[in-house]
C-alpha positions in Angstrom: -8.8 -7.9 -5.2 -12.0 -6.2 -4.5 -13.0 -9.8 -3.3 -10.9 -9.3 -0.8 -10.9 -6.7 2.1 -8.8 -4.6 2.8 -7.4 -5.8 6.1 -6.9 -9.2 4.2 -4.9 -7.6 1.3 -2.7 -6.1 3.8 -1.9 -8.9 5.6 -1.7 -10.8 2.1 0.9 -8.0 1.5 2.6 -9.3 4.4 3.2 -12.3 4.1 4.6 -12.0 0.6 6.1 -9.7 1.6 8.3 -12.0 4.5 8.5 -14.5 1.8 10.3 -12.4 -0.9 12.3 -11.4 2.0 13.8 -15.0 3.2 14.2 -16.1 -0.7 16.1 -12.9 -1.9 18.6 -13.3 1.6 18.6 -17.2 1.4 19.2 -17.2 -2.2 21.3 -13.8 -2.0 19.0 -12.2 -5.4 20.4 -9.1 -5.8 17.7 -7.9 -7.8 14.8 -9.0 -5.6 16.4 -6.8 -2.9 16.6 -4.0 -5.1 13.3 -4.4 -6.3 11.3 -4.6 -2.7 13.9 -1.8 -1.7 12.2 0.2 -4.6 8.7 -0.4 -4.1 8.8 0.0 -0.1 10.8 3.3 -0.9 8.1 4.3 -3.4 5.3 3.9 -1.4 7.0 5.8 1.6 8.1 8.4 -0.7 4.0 8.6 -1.7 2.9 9.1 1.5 5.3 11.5 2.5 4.6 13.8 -0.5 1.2 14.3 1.0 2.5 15.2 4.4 2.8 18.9 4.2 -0.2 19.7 2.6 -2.3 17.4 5.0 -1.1 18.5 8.1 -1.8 22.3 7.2 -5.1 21.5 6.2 -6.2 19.1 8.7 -4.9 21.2 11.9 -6.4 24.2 10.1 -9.8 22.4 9.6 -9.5 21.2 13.0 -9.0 24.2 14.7 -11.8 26.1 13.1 -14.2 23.4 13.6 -13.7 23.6 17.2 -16.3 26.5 16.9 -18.8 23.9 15.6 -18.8 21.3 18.7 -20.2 22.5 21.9 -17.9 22.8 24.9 -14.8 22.8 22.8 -12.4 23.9 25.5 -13.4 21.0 27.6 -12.9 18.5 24.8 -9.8 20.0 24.4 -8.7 19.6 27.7 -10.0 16.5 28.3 -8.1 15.3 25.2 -4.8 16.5 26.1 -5.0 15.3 29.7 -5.5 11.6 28.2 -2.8 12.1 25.7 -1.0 12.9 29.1 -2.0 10.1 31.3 -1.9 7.4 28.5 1.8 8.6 28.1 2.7 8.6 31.2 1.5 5.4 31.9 3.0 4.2 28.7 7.0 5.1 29.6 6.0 3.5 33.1 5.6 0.3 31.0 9.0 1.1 29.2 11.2 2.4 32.8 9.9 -0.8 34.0 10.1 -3.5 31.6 14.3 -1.9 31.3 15.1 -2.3 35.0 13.8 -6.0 34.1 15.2 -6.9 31.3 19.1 -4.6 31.6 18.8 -4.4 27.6 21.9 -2.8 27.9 24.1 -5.6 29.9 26.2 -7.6 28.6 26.0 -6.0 25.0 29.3 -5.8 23.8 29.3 -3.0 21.0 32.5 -1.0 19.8 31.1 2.4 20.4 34.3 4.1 20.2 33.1 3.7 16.2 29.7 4.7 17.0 29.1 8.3 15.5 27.1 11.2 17.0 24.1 11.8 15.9 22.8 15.5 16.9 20.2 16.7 14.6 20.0 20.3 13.9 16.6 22.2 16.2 16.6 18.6 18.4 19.5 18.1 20.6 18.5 20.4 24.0 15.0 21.6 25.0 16.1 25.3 24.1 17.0 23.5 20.1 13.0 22.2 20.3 11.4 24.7 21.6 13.0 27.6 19.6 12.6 24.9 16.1 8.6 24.8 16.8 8.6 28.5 15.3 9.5 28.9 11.6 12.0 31.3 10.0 11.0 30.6 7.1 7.0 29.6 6.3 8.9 28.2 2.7 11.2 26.2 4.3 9.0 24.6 7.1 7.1 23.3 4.1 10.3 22.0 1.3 12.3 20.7 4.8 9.1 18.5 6.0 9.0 20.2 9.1 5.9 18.6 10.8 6.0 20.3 13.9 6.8 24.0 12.5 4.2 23.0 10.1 1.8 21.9 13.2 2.5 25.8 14.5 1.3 27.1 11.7 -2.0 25.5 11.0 -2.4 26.0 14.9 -1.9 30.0 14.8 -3.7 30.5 11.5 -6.6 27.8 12.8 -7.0 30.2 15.9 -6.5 33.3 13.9 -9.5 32.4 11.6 -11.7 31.6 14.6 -11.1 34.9 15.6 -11.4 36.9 12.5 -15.0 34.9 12.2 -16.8 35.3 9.1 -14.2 37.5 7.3 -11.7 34.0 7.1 -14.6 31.4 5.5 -12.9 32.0 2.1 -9.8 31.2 3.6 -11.5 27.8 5.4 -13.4 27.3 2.1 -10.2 26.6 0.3 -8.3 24.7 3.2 -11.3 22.3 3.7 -11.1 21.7 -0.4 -7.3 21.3 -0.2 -7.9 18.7 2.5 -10.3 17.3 0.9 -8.6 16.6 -2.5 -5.4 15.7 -0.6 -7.3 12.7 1.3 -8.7 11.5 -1.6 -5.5 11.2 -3.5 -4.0 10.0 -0.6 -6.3 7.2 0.0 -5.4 6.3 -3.7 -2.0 5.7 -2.4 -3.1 3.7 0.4 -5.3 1.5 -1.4 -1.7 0.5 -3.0 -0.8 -0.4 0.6 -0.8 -4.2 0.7 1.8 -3.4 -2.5 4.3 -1.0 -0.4 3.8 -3.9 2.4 5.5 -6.3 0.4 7.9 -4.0 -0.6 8.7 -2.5 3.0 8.1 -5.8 4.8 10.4 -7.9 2.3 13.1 -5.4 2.2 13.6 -5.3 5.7 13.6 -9.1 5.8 16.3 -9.0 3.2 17.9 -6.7 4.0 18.6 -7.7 8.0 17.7 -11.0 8.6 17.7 -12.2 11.9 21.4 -11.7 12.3 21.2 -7.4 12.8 19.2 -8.2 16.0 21.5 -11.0 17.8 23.4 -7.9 19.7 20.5 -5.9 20.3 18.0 -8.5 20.7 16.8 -8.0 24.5 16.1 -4.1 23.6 14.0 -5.3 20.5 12.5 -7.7 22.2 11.6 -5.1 25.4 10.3 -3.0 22.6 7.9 -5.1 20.9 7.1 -6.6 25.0 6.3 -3.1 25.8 3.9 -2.0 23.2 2.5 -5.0 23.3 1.5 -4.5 26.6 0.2 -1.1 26.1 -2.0 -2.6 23.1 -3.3 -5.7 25.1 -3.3 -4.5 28.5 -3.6 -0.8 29.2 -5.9 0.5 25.9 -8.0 -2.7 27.0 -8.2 -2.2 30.6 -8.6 1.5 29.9 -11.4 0.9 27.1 -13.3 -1.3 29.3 -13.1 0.1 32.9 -13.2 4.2 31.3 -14.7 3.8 28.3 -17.1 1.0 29.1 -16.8 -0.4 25.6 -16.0 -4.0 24.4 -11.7 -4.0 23.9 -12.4 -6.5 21.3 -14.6 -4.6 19.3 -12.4 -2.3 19.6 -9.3 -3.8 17.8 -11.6 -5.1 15.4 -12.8 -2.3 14.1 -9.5 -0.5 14.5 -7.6 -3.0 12.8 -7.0 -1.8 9.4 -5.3 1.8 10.7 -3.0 -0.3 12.9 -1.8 -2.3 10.2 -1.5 0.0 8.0 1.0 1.8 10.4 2.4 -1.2 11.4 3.8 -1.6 7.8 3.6 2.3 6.6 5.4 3.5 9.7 3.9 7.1 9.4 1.1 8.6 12.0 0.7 11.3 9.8 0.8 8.6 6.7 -1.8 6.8 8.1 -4.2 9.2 9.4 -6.8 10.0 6.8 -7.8 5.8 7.5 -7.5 6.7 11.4 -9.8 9.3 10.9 -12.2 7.3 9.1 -12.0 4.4 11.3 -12.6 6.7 14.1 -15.8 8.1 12.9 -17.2 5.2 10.4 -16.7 2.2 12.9 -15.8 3.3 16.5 -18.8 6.1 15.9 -16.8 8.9 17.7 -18.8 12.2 16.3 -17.1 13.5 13.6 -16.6 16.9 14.2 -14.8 16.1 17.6 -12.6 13.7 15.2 -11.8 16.1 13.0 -10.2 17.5 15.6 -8.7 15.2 17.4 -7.5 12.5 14.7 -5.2 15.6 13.3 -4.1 16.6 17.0 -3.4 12.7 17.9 -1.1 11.8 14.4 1.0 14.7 15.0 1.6 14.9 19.1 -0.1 11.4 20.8 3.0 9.1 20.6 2.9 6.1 23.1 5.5 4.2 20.9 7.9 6.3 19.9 7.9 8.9 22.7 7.6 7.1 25.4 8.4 3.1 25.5 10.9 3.2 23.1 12.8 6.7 24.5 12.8 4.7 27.9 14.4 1.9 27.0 16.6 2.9 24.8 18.5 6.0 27.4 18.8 2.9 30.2 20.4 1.1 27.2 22.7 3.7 26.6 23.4 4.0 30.0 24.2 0.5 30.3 26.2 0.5 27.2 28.1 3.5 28.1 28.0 2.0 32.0 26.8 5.2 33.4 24.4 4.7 36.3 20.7 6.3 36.3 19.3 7.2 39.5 15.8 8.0 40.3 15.9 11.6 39.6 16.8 10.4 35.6 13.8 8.0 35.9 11.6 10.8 36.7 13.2 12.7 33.5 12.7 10.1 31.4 9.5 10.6 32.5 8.9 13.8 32.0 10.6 14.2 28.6 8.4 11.5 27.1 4.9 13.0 28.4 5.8 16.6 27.7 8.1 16.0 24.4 6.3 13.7 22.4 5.5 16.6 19.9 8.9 16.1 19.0 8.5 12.6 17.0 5.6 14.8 14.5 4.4 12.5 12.9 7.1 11.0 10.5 8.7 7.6 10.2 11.4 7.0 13.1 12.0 8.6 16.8 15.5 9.7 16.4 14.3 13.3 17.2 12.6 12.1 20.3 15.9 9.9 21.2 18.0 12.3 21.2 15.8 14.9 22.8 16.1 12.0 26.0 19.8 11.6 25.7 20.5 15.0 25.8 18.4 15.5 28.5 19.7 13.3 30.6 23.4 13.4 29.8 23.9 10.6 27.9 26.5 10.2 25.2 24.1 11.3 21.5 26.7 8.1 20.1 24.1 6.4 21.9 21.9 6.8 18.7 24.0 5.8 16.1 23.9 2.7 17.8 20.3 1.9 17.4 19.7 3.6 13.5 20.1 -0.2 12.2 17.5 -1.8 13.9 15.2 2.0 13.9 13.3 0.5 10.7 12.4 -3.1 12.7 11.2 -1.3 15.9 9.8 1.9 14.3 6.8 -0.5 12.9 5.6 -1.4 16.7 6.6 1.6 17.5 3.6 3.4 15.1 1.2 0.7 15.6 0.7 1.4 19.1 0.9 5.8 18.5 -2.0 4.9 16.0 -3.8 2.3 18.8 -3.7 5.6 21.5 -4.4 8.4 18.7 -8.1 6.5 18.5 -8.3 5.0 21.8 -8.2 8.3 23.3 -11.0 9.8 20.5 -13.4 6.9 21.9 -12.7 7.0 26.0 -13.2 11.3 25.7 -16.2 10.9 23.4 -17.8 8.0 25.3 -17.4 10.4 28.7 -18.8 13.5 26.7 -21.8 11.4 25.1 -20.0 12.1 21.2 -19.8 8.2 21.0 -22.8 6.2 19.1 -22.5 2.8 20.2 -24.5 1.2 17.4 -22.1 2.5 15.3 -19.3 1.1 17.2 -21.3 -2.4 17.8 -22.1 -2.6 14.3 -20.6 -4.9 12.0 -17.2 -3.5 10.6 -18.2 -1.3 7.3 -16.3 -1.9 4.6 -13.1 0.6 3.6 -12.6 -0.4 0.1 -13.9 2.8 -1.2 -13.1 6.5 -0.7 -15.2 8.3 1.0 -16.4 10.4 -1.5 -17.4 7.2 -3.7 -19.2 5.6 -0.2 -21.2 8.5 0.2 -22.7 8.5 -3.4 -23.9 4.9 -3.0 -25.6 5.9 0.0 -29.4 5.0 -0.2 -31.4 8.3 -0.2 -33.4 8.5 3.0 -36.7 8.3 3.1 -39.3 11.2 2.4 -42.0 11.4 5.2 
């Protein structure tokens, strides 16, 4: 396979994956089904296992580095105000292409069968708010709470900046935590095009084209919306901000977006983002190590923000309950200031019914859109991974931490961990 890179194995994963699919539905082969089902669920299960410690470290890491890049409040700031504006601009795509499209009209669904879904620490603002803080450090960790895990790194990141000296044994051990949990994790990814068969067939086999029929102008709003992010705003953002080449861009980029296309996980996908970011966009890599981390667990552009805007004027529609401006502009609002919410992880359902609740919208609203969550969650992640290094470049590009050879260059191969690149690496040269 090593022939092969890696953005071809993926896609060769893909379309195996597709064709397993259509023969175990067409052929109904029971154990075909079971058997993608398995290895998808595998590979997810992989990637989640790594989730807790990774996230500690990384926002830990992060933090503390901060101390190491010059003018770290402005990058900061500067980072969080694009997070902002690229969200905000984002759910504008979504309020939009909804008042187009009605996704909601016409649908006829029995949701007098349709159950609530209200998830513990994420139905009402005071629920999210009061959840970001742990009552148990244990629990935060066994319950795969990102966000409460997020707090933590962040306080005890800060706390060791403050401390100084005193907390480098304490860094010391994070940094080789983080560093042994990347490079097992990048083992797991390197079985990626594998767990794209798996996750991509099951799917297929599992839904068909039939699941979609009902719900087929909100998929397809979906997918139109985040596509338009991806090929219109990043782009136009990119060249016009940025000043770099879009299509360089997406090259480079290509591998993390696929690999989230299919993986479905920010936080799954982020030690590739991060070396994507540095080894072929050529954003400096202290600034990365801080914002890669701070991106995968808050900068959602899918999830919180097109997808949480169509989906509550579905509802609405559904439920025939009118939305006037004033909702709009909550909408807006909850997707640029709650997109913390989503942490990470597979799905939006947190985010969802942060929206609903919100707005006053009926939380049946979500068990009508689980059984399509899979299908749209994989746009969904492409596009948070397509922001959480767009805004890396625009930032460092402003704040001269970009090198554009780097980023002009040729893609450089991702076949090998880091580790194993870095001991190939001709010595330089003695003067």
């Amino acid at each position: 396979m090593k022939r092969f890179s890696f953005s071809l194995q993926l896609l060769l994963g893909l379309v195996a994956g597709v064709a397993l699919g259509f023969i175990a539905r067409a052929g109904d082969v029971a154990w075909l089904t079971t058997t993608l089902t398995e290895v998808g669920k595998i590979f997810v299960q992989l990637l989640k296992l790594a989730v807790p410690p990774l996230v500690f470290t990384a926002v830990v890491v992060s933090v503390a580095n901060l101390r190491n890049v010059n003018g770290a409040a402005r990058l900061a700031g500067k980072t969080l105000l694009w997070f902002l504006i690229t969200s905000l601009i984002a759910v504008a795509f979504g309020i939009g292409l909804g008042l187009v499209i009605n996704p909601g009209q016409g649908v006829t669904i029995a949701t007098e069968s349709a159950k609530a879904v209200d998830l513990e620490g994420a139905g009402t603002w005071v629920d999210f708010l009061t959840g970001i803080i742990p009552t148990n450090i244990v629990t935060a960790f066994t319950e795969l709470n990102v966000l409460q895990i997020v707090f933590l790194g962040a306080v005890l990141g800060a706390a060791a900046l403050a401390v100084g000296d005193k907390a480098e044994p304490f860094l010391g051990f994070s940094r080789s935590v983080l560093e042994l949990v990347q490079k097992a994790l990048w083992w797991v990814i390197r079985l990626a095009p594998i767990g794209t068969a798996g996750l991509i067939g099951k799917s297929v086999a599992s839904y068909g084209w039939d699941l979609l029929a009902p719900l087929a102008k909100l998929s397809a709003g979906v997918y139109i919306g985040c596509l338009l992010v991806l090929l219109v705003s990043y782009p136009l953002l990119l060249a016009f901000v940025g000043k770099v080449n879009p299509i360089t861009f997406y090259r480079n980029a290509w591998p993390a977006i696929e690999l989230a296309f299919v993986s479905r996980s920010s936080v799954g996908t982020m030690p590739l983002t991060q070396r994507v970011t540095t080894e072929r966009l050529g954003v400096d890599r202290d600034y990365a190590s801080f914002a890669v981390p701070f991106g995968a667990t808050t900068k959602m552009d899918g999830c919180a923000a097109i997808y949480p805007a169509l989906a509550a004027i579905f509802v609405a529609q559904v439920f025939h309950i009118p939305l006037g401006v004033g909702q709009y502009l909550l909408i807006a609002f909850v997707s640029v200031v709650g997109s913390a919410a989503t942490a990470g992880l597979t799905g939006a359902i947190v985010m969802l019914t942060l929206t609903l609740s919100t707005l006053g919208l009926p939380l049946e609203g979500v068990g009508l859109l689980l059984a399509i969550d899979p299908i749209l969650d994989m746009i969904r992640t492409a596009t948070n991974v397509a922001g959480q290094m767009v805004v890396p470049v625009l930032v460092g590009r402003a704040e001269g931490r970009l090198d554009e050879a780097v980023f002009n260059a040729p893609p450089q191969p991702l076949d090998d961990a880091p580790a194993e690149r870095a001991v190939r690496a001709p010595e330089p040269a003695i003067a």
